[in-house]
ROGULUM-711544 format. One record per residue (C-alpha): residue in one letter; x, y, z. Coordinates in Angstrom, 3 decimals, decimal comma, always signed. Layout:
N
<site rest="a" x="X" y="Y" z="Z"/>
...
END
This chain:
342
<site rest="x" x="+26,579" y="-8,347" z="-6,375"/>
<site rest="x" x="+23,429" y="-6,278" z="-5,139"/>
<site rest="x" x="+20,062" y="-7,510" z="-6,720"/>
<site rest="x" x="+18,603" y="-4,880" z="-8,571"/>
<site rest="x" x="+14,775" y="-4,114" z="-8,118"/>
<site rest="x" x="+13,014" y="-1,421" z="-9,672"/>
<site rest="x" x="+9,949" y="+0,235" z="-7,249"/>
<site rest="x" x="+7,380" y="+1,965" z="-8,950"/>
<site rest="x" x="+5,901" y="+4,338" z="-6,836"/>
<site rest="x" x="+8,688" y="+4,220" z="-4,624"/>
<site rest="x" x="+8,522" y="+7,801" z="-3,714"/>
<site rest="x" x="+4,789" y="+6,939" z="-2,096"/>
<site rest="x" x="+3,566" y="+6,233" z="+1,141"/>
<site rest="x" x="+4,330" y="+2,821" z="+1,020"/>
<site rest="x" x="+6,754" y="+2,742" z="-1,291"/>
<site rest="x" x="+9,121" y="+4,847" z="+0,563"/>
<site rest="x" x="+8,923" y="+2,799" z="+3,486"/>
<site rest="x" x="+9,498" y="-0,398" z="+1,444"/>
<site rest="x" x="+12,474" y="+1,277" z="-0,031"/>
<site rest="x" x="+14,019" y="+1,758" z="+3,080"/>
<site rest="x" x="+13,425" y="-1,718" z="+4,286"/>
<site rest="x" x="+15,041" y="-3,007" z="+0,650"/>
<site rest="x" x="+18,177" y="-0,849" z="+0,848"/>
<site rest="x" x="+18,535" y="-2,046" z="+5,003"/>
<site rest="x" x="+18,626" y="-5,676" z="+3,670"/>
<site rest="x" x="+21,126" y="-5,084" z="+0,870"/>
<site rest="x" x="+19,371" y="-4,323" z="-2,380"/>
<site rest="x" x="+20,091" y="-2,166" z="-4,901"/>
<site rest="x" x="+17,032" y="+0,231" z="-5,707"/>
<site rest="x" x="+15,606" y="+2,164" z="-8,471"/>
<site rest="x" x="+12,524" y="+4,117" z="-8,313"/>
<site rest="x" x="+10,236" y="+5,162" z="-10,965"/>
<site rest="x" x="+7,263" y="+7,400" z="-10,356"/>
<site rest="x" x="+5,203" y="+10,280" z="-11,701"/>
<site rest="x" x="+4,749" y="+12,300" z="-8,384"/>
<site rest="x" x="+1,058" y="+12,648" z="-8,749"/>
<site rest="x" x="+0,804" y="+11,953" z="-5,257"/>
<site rest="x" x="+4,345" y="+12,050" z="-3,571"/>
<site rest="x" x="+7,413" y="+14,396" z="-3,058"/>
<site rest="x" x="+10,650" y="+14,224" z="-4,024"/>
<site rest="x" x="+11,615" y="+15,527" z="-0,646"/>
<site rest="x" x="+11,291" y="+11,615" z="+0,287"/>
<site rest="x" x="+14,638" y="+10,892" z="-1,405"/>
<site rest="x" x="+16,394" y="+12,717" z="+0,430"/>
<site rest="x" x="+14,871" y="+11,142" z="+3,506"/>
<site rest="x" x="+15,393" y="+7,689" z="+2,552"/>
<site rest="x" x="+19,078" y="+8,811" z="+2,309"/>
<site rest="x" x="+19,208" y="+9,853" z="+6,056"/>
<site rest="x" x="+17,739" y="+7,162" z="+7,347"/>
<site rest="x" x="+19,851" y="+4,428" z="+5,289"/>
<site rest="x" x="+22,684" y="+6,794" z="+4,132"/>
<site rest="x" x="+21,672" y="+5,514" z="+0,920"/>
<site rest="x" x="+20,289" y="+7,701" z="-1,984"/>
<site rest="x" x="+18,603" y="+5,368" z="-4,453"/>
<site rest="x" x="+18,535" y="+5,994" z="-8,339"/>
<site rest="x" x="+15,460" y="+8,305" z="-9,455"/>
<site rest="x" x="+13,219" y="+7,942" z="-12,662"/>
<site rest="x" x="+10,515" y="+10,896" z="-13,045"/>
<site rest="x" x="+7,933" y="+8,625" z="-15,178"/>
<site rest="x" x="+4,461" y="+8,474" z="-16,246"/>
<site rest="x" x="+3,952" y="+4,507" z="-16,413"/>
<site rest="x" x="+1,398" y="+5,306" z="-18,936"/>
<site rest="x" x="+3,381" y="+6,087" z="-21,855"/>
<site rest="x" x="+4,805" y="+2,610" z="-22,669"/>
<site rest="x" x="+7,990" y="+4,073" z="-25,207"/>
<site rest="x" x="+9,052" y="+6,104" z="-21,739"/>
<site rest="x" x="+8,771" y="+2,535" z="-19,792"/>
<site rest="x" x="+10,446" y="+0,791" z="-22,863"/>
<site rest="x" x="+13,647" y="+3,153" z="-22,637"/>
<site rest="x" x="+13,479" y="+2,363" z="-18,595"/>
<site rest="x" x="+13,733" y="-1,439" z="-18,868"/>
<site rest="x" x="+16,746" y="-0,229" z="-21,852"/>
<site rest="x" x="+18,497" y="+1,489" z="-19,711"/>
<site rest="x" x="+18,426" y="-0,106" z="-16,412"/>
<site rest="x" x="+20,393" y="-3,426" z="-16,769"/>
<site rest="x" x="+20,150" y="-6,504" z="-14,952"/>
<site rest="x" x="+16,914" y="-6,008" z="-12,720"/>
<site rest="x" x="+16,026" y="-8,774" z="-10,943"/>
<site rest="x" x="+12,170" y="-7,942" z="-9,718"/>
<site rest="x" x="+9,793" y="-5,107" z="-10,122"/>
<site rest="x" x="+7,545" y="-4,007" z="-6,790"/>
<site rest="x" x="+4,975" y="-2,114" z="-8,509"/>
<site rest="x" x="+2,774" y="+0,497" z="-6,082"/>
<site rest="x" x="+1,822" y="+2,953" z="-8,636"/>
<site rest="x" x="-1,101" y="+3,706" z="-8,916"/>
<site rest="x" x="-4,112" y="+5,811" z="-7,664"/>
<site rest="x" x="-5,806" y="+4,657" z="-4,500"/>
<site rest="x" x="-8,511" y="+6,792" z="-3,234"/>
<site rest="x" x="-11,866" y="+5,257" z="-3,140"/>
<site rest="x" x="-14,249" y="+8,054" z="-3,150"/>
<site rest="x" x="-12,482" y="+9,677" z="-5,978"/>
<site rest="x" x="-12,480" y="+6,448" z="-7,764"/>
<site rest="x" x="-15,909" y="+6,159" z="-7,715"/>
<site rest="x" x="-16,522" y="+9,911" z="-8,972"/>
<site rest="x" x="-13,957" y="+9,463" z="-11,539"/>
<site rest="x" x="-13,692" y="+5,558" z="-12,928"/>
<site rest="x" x="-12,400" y="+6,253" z="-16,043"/>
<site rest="x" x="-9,651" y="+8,046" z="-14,576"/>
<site rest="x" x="-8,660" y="+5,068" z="-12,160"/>
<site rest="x" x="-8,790" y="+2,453" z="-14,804"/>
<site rest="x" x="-6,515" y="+4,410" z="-17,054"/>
<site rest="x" x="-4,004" y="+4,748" z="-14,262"/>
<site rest="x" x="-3,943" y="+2,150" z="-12,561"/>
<site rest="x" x="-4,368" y="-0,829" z="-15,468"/>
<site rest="x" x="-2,481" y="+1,118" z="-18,347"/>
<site rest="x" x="+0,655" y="+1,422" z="-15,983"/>
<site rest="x" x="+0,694" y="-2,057" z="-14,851"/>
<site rest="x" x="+0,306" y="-3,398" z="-18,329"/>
<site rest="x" x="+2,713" y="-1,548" z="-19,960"/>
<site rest="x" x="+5,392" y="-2,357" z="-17,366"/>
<site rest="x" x="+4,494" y="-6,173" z="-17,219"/>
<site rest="x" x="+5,077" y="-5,617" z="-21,241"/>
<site rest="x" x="+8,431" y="-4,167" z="-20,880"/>
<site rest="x" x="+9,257" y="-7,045" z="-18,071"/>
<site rest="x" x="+8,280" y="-10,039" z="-20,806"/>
<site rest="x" x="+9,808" y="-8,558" z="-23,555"/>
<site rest="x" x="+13,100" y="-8,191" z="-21,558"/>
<site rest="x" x="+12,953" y="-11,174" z="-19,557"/>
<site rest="x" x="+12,336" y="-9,281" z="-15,859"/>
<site rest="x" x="+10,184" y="-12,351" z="-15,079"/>
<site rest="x" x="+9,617" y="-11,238" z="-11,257"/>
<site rest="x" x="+6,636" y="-9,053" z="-9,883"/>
<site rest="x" x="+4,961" y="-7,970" z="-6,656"/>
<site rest="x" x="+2,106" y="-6,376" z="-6,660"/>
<site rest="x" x="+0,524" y="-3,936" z="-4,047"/>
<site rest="x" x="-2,965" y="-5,659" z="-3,811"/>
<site rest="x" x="-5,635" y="-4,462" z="-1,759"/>
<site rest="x" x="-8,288" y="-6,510" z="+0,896"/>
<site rest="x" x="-11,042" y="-4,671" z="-1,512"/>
<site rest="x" x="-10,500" y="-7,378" z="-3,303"/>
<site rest="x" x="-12,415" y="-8,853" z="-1,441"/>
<site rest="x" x="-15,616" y="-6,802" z="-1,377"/>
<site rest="x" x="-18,088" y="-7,395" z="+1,293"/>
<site rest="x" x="-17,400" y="-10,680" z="+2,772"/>
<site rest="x" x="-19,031" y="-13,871" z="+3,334"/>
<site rest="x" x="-16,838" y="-14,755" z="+6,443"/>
<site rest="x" x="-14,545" y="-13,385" z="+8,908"/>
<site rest="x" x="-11,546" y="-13,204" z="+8,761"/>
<site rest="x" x="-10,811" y="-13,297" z="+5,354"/>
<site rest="x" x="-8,519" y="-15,870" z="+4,335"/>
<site rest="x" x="-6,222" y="-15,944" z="+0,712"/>
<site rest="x" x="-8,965" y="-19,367" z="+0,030"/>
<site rest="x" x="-11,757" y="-16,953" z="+0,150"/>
<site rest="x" x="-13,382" y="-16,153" z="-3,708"/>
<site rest="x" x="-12,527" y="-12,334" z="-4,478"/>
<site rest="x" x="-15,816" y="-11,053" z="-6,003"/>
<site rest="x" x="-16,678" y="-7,248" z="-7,472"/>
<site rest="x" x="-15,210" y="-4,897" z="-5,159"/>
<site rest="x" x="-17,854" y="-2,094" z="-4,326"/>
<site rest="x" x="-15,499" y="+0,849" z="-5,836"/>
<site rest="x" x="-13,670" y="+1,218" z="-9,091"/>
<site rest="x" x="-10,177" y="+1,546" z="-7,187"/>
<site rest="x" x="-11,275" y="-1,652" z="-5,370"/>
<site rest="x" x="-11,675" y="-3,017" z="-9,050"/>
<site rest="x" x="-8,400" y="-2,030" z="-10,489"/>
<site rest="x" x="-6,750" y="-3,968" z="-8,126"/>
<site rest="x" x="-8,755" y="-7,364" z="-8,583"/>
<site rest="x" x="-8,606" y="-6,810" z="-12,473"/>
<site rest="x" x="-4,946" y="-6,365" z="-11,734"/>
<site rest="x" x="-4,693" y="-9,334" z="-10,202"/>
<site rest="x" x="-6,314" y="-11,351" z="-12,558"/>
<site rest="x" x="-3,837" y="-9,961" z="-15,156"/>
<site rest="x" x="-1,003" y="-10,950" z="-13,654"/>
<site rest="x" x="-2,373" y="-13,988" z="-13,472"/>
<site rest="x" x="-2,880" y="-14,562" z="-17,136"/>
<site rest="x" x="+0,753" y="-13,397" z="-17,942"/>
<site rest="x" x="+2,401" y="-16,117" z="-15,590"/>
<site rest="x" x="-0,039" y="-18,627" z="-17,013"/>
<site rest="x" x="+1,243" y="-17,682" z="-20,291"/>
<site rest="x" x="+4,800" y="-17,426" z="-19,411"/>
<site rest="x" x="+6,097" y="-20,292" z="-17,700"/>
<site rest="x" x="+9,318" y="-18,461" z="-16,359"/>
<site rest="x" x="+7,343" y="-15,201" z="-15,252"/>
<site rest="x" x="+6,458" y="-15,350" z="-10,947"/>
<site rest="x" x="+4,567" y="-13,141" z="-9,018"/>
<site rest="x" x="+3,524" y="-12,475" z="-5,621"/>
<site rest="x" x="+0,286" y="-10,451" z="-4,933"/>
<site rest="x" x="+0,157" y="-8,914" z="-1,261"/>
<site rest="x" x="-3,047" y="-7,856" z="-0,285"/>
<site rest="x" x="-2,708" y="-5,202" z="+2,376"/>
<site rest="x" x="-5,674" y="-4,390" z="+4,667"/>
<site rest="x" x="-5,528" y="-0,624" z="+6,016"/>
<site rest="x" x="-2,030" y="+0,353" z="+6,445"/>
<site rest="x" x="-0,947" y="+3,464" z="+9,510"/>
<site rest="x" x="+1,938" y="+5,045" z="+10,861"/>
<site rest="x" x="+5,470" y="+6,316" z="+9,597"/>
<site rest="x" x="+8,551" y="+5,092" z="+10,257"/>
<site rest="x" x="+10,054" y="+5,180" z="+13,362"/>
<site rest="x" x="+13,028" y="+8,318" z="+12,726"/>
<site rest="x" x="+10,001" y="+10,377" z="+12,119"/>
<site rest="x" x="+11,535" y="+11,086" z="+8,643"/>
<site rest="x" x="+8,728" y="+9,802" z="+6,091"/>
<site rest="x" x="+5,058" y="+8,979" z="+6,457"/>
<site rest="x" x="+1,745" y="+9,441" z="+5,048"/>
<site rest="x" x="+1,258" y="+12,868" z="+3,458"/>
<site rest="x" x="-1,504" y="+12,959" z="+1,155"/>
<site rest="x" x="-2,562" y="+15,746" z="-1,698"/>
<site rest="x" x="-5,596" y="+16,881" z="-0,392"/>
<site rest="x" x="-8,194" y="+16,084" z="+1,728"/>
<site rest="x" x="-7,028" y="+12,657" z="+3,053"/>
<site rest="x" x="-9,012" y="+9,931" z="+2,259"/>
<site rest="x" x="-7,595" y="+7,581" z="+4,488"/>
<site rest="x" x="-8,209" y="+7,492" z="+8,529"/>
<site rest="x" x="-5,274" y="+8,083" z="+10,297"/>
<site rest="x" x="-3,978" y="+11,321" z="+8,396"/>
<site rest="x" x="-7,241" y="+12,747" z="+8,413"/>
<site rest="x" x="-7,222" y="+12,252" z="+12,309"/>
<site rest="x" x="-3,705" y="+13,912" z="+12,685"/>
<site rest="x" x="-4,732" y="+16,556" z="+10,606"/>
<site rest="x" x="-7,756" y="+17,722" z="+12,360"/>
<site rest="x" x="-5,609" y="+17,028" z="+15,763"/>
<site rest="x" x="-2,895" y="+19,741" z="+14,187"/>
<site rest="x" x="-5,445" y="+21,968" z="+13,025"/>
<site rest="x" x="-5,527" y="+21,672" z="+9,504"/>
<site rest="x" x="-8,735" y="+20,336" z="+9,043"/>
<site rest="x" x="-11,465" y="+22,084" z="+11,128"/>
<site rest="x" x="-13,204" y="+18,293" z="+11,969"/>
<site rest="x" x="-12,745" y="+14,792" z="+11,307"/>
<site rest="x" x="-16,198" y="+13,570" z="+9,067"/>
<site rest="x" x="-16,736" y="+10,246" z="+10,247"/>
<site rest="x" x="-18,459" y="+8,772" z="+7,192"/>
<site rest="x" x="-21,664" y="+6,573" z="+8,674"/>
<site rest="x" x="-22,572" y="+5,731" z="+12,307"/>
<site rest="x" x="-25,545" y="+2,895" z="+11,108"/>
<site rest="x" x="-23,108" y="-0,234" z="+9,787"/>
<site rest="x" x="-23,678" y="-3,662" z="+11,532"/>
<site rest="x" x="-21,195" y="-3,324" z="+14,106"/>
<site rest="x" x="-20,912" y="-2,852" z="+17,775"/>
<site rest="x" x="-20,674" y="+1,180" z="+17,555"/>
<site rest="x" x="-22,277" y="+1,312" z="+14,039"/>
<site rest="x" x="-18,933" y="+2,265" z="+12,467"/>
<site rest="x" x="-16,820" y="+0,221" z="+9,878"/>
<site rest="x" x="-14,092" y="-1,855" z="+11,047"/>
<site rest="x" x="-10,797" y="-2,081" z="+9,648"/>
<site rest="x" x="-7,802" y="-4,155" z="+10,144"/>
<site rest="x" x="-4,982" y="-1,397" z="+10,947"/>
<site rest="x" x="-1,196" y="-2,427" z="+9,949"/>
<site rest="x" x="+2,077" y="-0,776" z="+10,815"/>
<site rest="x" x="+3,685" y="+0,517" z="+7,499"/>
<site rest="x" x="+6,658" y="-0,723" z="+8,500"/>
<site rest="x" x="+5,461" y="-4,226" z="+9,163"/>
<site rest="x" x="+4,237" y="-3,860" z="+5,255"/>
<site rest="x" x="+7,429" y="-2,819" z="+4,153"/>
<site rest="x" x="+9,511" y="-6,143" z="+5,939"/>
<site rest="x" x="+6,518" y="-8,002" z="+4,409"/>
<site rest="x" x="+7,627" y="-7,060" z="+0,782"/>
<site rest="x" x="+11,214" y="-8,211" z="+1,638"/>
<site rest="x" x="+10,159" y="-11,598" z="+2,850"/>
<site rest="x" x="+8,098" y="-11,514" z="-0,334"/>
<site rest="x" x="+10,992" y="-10,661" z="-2,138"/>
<site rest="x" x="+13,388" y="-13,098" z="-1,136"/>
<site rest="x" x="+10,840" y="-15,560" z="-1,645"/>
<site rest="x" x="+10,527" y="-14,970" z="-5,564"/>
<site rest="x" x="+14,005" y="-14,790" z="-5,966"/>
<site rest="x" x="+15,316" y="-17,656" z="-4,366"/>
<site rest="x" x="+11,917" y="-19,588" z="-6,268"/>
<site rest="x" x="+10,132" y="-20,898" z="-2,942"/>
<site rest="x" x="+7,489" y="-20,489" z="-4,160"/>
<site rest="x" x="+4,714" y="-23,328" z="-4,589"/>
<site rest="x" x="+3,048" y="-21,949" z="-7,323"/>
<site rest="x" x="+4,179" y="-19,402" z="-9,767"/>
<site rest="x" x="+1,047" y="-17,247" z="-8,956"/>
<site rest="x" x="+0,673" y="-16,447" z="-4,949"/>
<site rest="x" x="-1,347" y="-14,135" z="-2,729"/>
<site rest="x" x="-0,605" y="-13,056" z="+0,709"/>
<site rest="x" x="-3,346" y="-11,340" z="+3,076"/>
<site rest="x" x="-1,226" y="-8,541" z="+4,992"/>
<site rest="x" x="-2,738" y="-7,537" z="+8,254"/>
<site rest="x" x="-3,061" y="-7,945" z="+12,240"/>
<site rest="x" x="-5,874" y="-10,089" z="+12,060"/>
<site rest="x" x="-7,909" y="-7,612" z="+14,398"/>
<site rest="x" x="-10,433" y="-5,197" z="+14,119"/>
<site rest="x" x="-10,941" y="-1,809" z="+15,102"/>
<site rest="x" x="-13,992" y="+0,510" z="+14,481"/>
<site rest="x" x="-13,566" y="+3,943" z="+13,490"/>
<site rest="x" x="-14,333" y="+5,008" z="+16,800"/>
<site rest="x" x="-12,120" y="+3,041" z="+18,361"/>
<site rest="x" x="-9,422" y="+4,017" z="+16,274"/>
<site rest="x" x="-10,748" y="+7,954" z="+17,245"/>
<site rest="x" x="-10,529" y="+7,056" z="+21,414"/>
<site rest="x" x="-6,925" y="+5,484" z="+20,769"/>
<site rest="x" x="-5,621" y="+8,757" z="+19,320"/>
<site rest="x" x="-7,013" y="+10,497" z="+22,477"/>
<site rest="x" x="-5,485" y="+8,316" z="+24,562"/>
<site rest="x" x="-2,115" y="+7,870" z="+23,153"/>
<site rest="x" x="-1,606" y="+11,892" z="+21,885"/>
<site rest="x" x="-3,487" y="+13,580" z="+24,623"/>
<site rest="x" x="-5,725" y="+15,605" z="+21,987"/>
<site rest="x" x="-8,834" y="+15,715" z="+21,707"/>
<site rest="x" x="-10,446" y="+14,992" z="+18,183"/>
<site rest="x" x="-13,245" y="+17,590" z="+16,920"/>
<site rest="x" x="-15,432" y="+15,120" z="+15,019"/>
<site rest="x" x="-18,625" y="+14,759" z="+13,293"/>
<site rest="x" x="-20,888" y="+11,804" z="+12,149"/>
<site rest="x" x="-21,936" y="+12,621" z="+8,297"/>
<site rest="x" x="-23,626" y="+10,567" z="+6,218"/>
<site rest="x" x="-22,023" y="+6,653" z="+4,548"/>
<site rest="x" x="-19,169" y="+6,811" z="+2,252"/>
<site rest="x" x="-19,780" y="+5,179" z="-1,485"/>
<site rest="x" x="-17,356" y="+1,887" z="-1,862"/>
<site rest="x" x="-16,784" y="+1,499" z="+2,030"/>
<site rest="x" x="-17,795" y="-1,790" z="+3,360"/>
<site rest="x" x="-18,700" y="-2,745" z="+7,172"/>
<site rest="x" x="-16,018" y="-4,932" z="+8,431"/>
<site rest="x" x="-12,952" y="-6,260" z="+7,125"/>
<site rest="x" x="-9,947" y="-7,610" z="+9,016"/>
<site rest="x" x="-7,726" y="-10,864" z="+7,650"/>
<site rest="x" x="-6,485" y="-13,913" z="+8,345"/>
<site rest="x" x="-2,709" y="-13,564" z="+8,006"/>
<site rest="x" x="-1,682" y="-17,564" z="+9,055"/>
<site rest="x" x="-0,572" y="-18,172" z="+5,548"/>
<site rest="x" x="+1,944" y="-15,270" z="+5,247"/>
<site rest="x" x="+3,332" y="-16,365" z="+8,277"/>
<site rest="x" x="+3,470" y="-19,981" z="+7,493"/>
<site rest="x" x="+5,041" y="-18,986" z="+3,729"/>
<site rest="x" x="+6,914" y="-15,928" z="+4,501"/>
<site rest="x" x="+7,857" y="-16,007" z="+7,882"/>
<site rest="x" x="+6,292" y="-13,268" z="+9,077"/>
<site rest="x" x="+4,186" y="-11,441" z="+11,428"/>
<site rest="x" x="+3,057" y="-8,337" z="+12,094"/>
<site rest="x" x="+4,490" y="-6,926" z="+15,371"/>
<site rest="x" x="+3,712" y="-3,324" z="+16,029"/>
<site rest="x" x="+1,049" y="-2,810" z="+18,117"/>
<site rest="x" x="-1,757" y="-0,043" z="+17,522"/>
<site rest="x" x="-0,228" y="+2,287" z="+19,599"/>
<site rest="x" x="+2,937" y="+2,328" z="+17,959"/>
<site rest="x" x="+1,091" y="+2,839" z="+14,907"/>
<site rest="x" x="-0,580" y="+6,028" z="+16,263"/>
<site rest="x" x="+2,173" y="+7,879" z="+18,198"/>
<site rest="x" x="+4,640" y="+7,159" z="+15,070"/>
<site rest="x" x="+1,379" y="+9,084" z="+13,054"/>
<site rest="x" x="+1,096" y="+11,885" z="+15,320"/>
<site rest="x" x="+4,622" y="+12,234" z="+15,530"/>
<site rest="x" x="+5,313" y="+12,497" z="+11,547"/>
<site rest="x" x="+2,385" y="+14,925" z="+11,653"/>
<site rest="x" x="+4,065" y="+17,550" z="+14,261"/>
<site rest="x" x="+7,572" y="+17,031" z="+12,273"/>
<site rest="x" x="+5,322" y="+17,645" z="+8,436"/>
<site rest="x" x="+3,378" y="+21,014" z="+10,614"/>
<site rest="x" x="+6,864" y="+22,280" z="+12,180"/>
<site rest="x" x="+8,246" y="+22,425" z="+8,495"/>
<site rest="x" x="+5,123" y="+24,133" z="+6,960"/>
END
């Protein structure tokens, strides 16, 4: 019999791609989310690429009786993957109370409904702003997570820490927190991918965009950081290296491999790129030229960041494998497919 896991967010960015990785290796999914800051249209995508159409809950986490009649409904799940929740830093620093509402309400009330039902299995999309500014580099799972520098950033560590407290109090409850570092690309049919509400907030669609014409520039958000061309440097990750990362996670919970009941998982290549870089790559791989401008530092953004990923691939068994530019032509080429249907 299929396991049964239910994906909040599912209909997301990540979440989509995660869904088609779960329903490849067998699982039986059910989504829940609100839509804030997804389509629909993804189901039907996730159904071409895995012929599969997974079960659809339109939910605001936020109003617990509406999770309560979820967990009611929906017997026998095994594990809940929850990605809702909001995730732009800028916005979360204009609007904290917003963020904190969202993003802690939700994950509460379905970690409720899970101990009052007996789900006793979570992972949790974590974030390397966890983090904050770090001592050392590259960050390992050892190092001490501190204040993050933006209220998203702080959602996630106080989400953490949450979790953390529930399987201390429950002694059957497990959870696995992967901390992703900055996740690119779309999936290699060129059937889902990153389409944000908006002004994107995150590098790579706001790259494609300006390279389709959408957006008249790119605003590169501080040249003057400690680093060799003065702007930040991320640790890029394939999406769909993410998504088998969740399944390894998965499997992990559920067969109880784990070595503590509480574990966290850096997800990342374990190399850093600068913005610029990451601008000259496009160029190179697509052929187009970027129209870009230097503007002034971004609130919340800190200089460097890339990870140490030795203990996911000790524990889980994996490794990232797609190579930056994979990650950019499968960006570029969701972008042309999102522009030839507008």
């Amino acid at each position: 019999m299929k396991k049964k896991i239910l994906v909040t967010g599912g209909c997301g960015y990540i979440g989509s791609h995660t869904v088609v990785c779960l329903l490849e290796n067998n699982f039986e999914v059910v989504i829940a989310d609100d839509l804030s800051n997804a389509s629909i249209a993804s189901l039907d995508s996730i159904e071409k690429i895995t012929g599969i159409k997974p079960d659809f809950i339109e939910i605001d986490l936020k109003e617990l009786t509406k999770v309560k009649e979820v967990f009611k409904n929906q017997k026998n799940i095994a594990a809940v993957i929850h990605f809702a929740a909001y995730k732009a830093i800028g916005e979360s620093v204009q609007n904290p109370l917003m963020y904190y509402q969202n993003n802690i309400v939700s994950l509460i009330n379905t970690l409720l409904c899970q101990t009052e039902i007996g789900v006793n299995n979570i992972i949790f999309s974590s974030s390397a702003s966890v983090y904050a500014n770090p001592d050392k580099l590259p960050i390992t799972e050892k190092d001490k997570t501190k204040r993050p520098l933006s209220p998203y950033g702080n959602t996630k560590k106080m989400a953490e820490e949450i979790i953390e407290d529930v399987v201390t109090a429950n002694k059957n409850f497990a959870a696995i927190s992967l901390r992703y570092f900055n996740p690119i690309g779309a999936h290699s049919s060129g059937l889902i991918g990153e389409l944000p509400s908006g002004v994107p907030n995150n590098l790579m669609p706001y790259i494609t965009q300006t390279a389709a014409g959408v957006r008249e520039k790119l605003l590169i958000y501080g040249d003057d950081y400690p680093t060799k061309d003065g702007t930040p440097i991320r640790d890029y990750i394939h999406v769909e290296d993410l998504a088998e990362a969740h399944v390894k996670a998965l499997k992990r919970l559920l067969n109880k491999e784990q070595d503590n009941s509480f574990e966290v998982f850096n997800l990342g290549r374990g190399k850093g790129y600068s913005v610029l870089e990451i601008v000259t790559a496009f160029e190179e791989v697509t052929k187009q030229k970027l129209n870009y401008q230097i503007t002034k530092r971004r609130q919340g953004d800190v200089p460097i960041l890339y990870a140490a990923t030795d203990l996911a691939e000790q524990k889980l068994g994996w490794k990232a494998t797609r190579k930056l530019e994979e990650m950019i032509a499968s960006s570029w080429q969701w972008e042309q497919k999102v522009r030839k249907e507008n």
